[in-house]
C-alpha positions as CSV (number, residue, x, y, z in Angstrom):
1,X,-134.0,-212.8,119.0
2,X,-134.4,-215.7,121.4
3,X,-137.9,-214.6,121.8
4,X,-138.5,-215.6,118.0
5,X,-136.3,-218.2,118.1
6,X,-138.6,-220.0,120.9
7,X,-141.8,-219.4,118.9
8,X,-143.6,-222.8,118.1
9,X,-143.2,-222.3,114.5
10,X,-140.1,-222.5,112.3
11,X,-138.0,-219.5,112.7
12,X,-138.3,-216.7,109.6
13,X,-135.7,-216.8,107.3
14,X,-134.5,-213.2,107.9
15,X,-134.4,-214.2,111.9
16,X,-132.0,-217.5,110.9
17,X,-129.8,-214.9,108.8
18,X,-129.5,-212.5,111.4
19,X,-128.5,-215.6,113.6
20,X,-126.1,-216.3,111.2
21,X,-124.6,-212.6,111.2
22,X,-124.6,-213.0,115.1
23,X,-122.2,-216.3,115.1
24,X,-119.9,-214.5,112.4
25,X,-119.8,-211.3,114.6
26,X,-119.0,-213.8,117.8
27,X,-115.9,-215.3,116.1
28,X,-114.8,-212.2,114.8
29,X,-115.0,-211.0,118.5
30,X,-113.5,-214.0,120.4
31,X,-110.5,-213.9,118.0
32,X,-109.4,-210.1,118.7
33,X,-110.3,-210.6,122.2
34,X,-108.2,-213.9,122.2
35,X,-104.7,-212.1,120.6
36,X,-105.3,-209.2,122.5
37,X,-105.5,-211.0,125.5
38,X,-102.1,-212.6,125.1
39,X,-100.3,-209.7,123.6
40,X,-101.0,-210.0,119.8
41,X,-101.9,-207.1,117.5
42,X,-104.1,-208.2,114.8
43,X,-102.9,-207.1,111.4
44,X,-105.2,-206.1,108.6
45,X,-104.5,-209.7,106.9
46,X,-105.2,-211.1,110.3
47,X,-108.3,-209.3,110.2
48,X,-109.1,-210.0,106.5
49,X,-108.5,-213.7,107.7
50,X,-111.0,-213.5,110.6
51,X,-113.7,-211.9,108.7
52,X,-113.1,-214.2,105.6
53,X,-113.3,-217.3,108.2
54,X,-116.7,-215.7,110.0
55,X,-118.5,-215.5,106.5
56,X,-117.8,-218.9,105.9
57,X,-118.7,-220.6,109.3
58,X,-121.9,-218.1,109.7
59,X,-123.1,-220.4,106.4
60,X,-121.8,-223.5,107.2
61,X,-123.8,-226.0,109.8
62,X,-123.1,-223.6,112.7
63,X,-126.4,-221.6,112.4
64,X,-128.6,-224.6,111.2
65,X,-127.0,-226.7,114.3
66,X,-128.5,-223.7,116.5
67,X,-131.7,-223.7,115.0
68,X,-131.9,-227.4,115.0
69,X,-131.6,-227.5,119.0
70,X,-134.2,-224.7,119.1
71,X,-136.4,-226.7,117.5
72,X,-136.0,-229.8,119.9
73,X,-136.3,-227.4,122.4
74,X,-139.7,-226.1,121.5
75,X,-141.1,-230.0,121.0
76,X,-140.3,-231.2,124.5
């Protein structure tokens, strides 16, 4: 992925999805790692909550903030 991402020419949409997918997946997983970590179970509407949060934020500015520094990388 980083491969494409680094390309000189604007990243495919199906490569800036998968990105997207990616960030959700990484807050799913930080979260469970987090309560786990000190003790917590995670409850299915703890779960439902994460997952629910994750598919908002993986659409929100998160991914286009990525790509945007990818881009400034590649022009300097």
């Amino acid at each position: 992925m980083r491969a494409q991402l680094l390309k000189p020419e604007e990243p495919e949409p199906e490569l800036a999805a998968l990105l997207s997918e990616v960030i959700g997946l990484r807050t799913i997983l930080v979260n469970v790692i987090f309560a786990l970590a000190n003790g917590h179970g995670i409850s299915d509407e703890q779960m439902q909550s994460l997952i629910d949060r994750a598919d908002q934020e993986k659409t929100s500015k998160k991914a286009t903030e990525r790509l945007a520094i990818v881009g400034a990388y590649r022009k300097a």
